[in-house]
C-alpha positions in Angstrom: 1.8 70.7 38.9 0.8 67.2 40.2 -2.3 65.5 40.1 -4.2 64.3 43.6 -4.5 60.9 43.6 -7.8 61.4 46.1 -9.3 63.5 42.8 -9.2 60.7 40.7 -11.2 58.4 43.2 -13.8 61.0 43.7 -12.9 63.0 46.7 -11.5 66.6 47.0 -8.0 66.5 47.1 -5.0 68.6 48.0 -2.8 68.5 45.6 -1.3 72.2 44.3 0.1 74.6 47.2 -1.1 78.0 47.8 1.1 80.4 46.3 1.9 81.5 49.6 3.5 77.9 50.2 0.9 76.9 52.3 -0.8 73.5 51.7 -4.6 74.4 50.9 -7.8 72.7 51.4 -10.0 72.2 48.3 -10.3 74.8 45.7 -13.3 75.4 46.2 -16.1 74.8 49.2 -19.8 76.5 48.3 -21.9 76.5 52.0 -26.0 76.6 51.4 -25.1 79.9 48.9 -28.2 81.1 47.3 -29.1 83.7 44.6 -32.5 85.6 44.2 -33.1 87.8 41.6 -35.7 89.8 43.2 -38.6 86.5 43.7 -36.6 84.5 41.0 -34.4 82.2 42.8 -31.7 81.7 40.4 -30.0 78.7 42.2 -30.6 77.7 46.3 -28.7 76.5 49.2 -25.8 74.8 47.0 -23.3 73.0 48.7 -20.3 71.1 47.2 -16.5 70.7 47.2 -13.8 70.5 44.5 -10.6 69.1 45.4 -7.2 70.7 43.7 -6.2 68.6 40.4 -10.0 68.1 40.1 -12.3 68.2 37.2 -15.8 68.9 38.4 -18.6 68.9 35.8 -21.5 70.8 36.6 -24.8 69.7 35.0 -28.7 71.3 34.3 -30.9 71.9 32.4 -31.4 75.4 30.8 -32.4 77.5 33.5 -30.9 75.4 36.5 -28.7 78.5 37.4 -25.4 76.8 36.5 -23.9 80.0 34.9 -25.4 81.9 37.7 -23.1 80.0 39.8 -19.7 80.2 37.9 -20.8 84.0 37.8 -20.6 84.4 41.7 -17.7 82.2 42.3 -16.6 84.2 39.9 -16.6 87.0 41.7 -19.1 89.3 38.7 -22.4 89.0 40.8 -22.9 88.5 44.8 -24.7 86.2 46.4 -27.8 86.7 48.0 -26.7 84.4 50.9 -24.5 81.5 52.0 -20.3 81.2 51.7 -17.8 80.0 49.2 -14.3 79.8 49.3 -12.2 79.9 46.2 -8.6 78.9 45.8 -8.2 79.6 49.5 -9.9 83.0 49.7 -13.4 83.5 51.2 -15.9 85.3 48.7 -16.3 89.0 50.0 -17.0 91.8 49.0 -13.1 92.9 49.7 -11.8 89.4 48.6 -13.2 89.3 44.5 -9.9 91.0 43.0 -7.6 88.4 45.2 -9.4 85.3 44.2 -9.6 87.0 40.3 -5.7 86.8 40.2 -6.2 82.7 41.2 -8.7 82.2 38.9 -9.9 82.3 35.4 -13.2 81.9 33.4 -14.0 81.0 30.1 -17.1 81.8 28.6 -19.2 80.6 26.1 -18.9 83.3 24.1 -15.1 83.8 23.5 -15.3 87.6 23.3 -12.2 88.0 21.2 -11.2 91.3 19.3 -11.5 89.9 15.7 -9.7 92.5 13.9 -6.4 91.8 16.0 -4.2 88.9 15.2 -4.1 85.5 17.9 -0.9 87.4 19.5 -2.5 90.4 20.0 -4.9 89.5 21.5 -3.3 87.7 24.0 -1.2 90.5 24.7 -4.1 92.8 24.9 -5.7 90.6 27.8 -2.4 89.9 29.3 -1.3 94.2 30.3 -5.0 94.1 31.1 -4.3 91.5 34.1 -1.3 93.2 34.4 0.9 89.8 33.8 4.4 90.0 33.4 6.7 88.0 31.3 3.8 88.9 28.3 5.7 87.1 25.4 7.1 84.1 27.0 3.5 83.0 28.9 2.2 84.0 25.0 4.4 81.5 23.9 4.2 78.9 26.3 -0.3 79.3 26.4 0.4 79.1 22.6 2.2 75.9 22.2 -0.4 74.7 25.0 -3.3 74.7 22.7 -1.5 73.8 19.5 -1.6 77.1 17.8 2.3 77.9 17.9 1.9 78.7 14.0 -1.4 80.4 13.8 -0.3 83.6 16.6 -0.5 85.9 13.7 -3.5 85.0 12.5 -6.1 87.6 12.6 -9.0 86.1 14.9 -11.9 86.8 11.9 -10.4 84.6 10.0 -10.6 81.4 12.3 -12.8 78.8 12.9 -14.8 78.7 15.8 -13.1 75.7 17.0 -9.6 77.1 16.7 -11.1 80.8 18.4 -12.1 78.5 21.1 -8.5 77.2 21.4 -7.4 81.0 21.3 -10.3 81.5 24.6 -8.4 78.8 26.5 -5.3 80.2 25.3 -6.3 83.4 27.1 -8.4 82.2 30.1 -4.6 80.1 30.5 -2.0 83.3 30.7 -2.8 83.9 34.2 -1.0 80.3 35.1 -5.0 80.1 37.2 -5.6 77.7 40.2 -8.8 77.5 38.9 -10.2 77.2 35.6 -14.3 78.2 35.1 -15.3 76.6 31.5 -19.1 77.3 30.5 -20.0 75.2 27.4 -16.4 75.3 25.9 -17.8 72.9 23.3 -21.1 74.3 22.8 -21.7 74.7 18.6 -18.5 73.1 17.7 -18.4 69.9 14.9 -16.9 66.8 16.3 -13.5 67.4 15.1 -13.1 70.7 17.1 -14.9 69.6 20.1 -12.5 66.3 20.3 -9.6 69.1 20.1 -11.3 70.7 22.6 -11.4 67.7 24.7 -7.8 66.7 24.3 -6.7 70.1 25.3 -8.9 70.1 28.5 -7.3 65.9 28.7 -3.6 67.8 29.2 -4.7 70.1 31.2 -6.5 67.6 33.7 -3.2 65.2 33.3 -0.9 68.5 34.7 -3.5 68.6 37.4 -5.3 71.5 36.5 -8.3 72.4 38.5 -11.4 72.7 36.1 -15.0 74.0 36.8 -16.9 72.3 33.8 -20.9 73.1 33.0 -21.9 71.5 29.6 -25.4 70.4 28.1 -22.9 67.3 26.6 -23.3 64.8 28.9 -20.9 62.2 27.1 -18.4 65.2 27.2 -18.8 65.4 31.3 -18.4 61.5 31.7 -15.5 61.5 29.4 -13.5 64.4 30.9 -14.9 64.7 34.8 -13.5 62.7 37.6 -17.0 64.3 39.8 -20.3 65.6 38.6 -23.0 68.0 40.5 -26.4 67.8 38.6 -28.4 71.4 39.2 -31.9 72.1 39.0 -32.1 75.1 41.2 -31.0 73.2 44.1 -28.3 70.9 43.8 -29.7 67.2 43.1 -26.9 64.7 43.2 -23.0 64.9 43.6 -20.6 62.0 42.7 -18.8 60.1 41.1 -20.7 59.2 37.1 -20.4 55.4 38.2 -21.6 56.8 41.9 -24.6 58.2 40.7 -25.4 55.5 38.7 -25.4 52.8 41.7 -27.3 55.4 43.7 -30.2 55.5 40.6 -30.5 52.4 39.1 -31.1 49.1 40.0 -28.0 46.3 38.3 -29.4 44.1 35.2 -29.0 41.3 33.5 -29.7 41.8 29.3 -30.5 38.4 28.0 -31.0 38.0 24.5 -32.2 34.6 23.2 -33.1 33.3 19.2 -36.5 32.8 19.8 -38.6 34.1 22.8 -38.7 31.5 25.8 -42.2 29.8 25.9 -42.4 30.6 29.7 -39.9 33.0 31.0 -41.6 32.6 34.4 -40.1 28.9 34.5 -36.9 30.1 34.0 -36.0 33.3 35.5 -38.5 33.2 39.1 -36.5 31.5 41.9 -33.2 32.1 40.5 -30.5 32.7 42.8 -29.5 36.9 43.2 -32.5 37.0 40.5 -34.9 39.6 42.2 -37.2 40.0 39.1 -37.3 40.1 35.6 -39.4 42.2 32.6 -39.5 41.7 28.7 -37.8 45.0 27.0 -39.3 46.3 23.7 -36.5 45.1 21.6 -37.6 41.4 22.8 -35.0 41.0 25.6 -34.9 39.8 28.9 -34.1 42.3 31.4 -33.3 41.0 35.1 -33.1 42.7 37.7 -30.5 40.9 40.0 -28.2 41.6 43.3 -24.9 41.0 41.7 -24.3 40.5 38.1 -21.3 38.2 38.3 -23.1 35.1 40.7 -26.4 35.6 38.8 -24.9 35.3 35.5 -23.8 31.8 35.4 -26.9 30.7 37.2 -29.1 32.4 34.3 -27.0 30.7 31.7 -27.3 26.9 32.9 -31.3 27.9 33.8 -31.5 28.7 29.7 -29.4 25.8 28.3 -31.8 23.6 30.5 -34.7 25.0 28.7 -33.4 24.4 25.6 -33.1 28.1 24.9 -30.5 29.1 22.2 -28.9 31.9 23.6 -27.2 34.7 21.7 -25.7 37.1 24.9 -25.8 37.7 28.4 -24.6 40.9 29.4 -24.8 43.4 32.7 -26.8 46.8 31.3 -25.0 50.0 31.9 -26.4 53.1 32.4 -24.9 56.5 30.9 -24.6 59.7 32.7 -27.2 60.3 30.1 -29.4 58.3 31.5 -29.0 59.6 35.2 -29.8 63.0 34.4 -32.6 62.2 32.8 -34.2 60.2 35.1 -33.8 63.3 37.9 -34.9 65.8 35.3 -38.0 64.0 34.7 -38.6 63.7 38.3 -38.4 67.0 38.8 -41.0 67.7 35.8 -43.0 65.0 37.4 -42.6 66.8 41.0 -43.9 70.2 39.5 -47.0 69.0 38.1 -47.8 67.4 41.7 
């Protein structure tokens, strides 16, 4: 498997063949789809691409139907309308056990039989799909994960890091197109959610196509080359830096020894310097058109104030900090 170069610079790509030879579109297209539970509406008129090779994060709050999602393009629940089409294969009602062999999902609750060793149960779930070559794809899912020497392990006696490696080990057998993750980090300590992350780091590299929702938004800007933020309907789809550009104005974060007597003479008139605020840790933030020409114009503007300056930096704004910002909008929206 190859990575598409066109994932890593944001756009759906085309990278693995169909296993009928042909070359596919994207591995997954969602069209306006929409699901109602009874007067609940659960998510709405959703519409996104993920190219082959891709890792897509999909982001929400508690409640923003992001599970609901992976659970119809799953194929487990039916949407109430719109279309998808996974790893080639429309969603029908015909279609779910053709796209299940070209997919697999992950939840966050591994599920595991804890009474049967690591091997065992990956041989239970791999006559259950009805795979064949059951030892070697045990072997080679194993040595994937890092658990060669812990297949007969019982299950119970594992950490819940390492019975997370043993859920990817599983969700793997099936050699999947497409790879639904929901929160595979969620409760782990740092150690086993930075295995976690490596793992899911190989398996991007090998160009893997992974469906990612996670509450961890350091974990999504870290591991995802696109990110969809849900909230019932779907608010922004992009690349982290993308989004970023789209949300936030670019800064200028002066620091200086002592606070300027008048920051007014300083900073107004400046060239790309469109404004300029004091932060609460005693900071100059400026707000300026492009951080690189307004820089060295800031810096000759202090000195000829006589302002000892300690750094000049552009601010940068975390996936964190996007999210946020169209969380509280929407909180903001409600109350209206």
């Amino acid at each position: 498997m190859t990575s598409d170069p066109d994932a890593h610079r944001g756009r759906p790509g085309r990278g693995r063949p169909g296993r009928d030879g042909a070359t596919p579109g994207p591995a997954l297209v969602v069209e306006h789809l929409t699901k109602h539970f009874g007067g609940r509406v659960a998510y709405e008129d959703v519409s996104f691409e993920v190219g082959y090779g891709e890792v897509f994060g999909f982001l929400g709050p508690n409640g923003a139907g992001k599970t609901t999602t992976v659970r119809t393009l799953g194929t487990l629940i039916a949407p109430t309308s719109g279309s998808a089409t996974i790893a080639g294969i429309p969603l029908t009602a015909e279609s779910g056990a053709a796209i299940r062999e070209r997919i697999a999902i992950m939840p966050e609750s591994p599920g595991l039989y804890l009474r049967l060793t690591v091997a065992e149960n990956l041989e239970c779930f791999a006559r259950l799909y009805e795979l064949r070559d059951v030892r070697d794809r045990i072997d080679r899912v194993l040595r994937a994960v890092n658990l060669g020497d812990r297949a007969k392990d019982v299950c119970g006696s594992l950490s819940k890091g390492l019975r997370q490696r043993v859920a990817l080990a599983r969700a793997l057998l099936s050699d999947p197109e497409v790879l639904f993750l929901d929160e595979p980090t969620s409760g782990l300590d740092p150690v086993a959610t930075r295995d976690v992350h490596d793992l899911l780091t190989v398996l991007r590299e090998r160009g893997v196509t992974i469906f990612l929702t996670t509450h961890r938004l350091e974990e999504a800007e870290r591991l995802c080359h696109r990110v969809a933020i849900l909230n019932t309907t779907l608010r922004l789809v992009g690349r982290p830096d993308e989004l970023r550009e789209q949300l936030f104005s670019r800064n200028l974060d002066v620091r200086t020894r002592a606070p300027l007597d008048e920051p007014g003479r300083v900073f107004d008139g400046l060239a790309n310097v469109d404004g300029w605020e004091r932060s609460p840790s005693g900071s100059y933030v400026l707000n300026v058109t492009d951080p690189d020409a307004a820089a060295p114009v800031v810096v000759r503007a202090l000195v000829a104030a006589d302002a000892d300056v300690l750094s000049i930096a552009e601010s940068h704004h975390s996936l964190e900090d996007v999210y946020l910002k169209l969380v509280d909008e929407d909180v903001e929206a409600a109350k209206r």
